[in-house]
N, C-alpha and C positions, 0 to 999 in steps of 0.2 A: 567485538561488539556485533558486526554482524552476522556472527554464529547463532545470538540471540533471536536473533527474526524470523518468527514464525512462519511455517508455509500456512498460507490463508487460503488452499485452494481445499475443495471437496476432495476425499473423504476427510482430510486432517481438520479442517475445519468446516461445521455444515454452512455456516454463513458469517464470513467475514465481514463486519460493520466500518461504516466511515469511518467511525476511529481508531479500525484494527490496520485500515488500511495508509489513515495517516499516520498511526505508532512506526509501522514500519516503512514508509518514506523517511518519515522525521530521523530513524536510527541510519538509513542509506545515506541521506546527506550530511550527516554530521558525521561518521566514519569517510566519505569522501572528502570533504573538506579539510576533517581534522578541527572543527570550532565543534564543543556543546552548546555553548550560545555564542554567536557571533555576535563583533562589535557593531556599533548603530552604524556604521557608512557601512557595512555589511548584510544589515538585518534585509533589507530590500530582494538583494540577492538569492540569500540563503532560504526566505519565503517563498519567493518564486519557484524557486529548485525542488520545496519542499513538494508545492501546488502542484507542479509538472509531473516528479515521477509519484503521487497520490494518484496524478489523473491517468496517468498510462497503466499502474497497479488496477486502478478498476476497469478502466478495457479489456486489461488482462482478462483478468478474472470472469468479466459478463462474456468472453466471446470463447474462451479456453473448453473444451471439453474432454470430461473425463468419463471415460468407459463404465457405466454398472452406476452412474449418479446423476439424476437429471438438473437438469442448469434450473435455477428457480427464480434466477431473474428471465426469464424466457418461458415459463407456465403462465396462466391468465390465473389472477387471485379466485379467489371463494370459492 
């Protein structure tokens, strides 16, 4: 399963979106766990986990830099 999960960083992807970046939390914590959907006294849990490593994936990503591609959350629009 998580062979599947894309690298979401510049060049492979120009811009990963929120929900590139929760598909591949969502597949993290369900191969950690071992549930595709967790039971209800579970699901609290399993949410959390998801929200956590979603939010540490996009620090990643806004603060990571790669040589030859500028970060474009860090450019001013227009």
């Amino acid at each position: 399963m998580c062979r599947s999960i894309k690298t979401l960083r510049p060049p492979m992807t120009p811009d990963a979106t929120p929900e590139d970046v929760h598909a591949a939390a969502l597949q993290y914590v369900r191969k950690v766990s071992g549930f595709r959907a967790p039971a209800a006294h579970n699901r609290a849990a399993f949410d959390a986990a998801v929200a956590a490593v979603a939010a540490a994936t996009a620090e990643l990503l806004a603060a990571v830099e790669v040589r030859g591609v500028t970060n474009r959350s860090s450019t001013p629009a227009g």
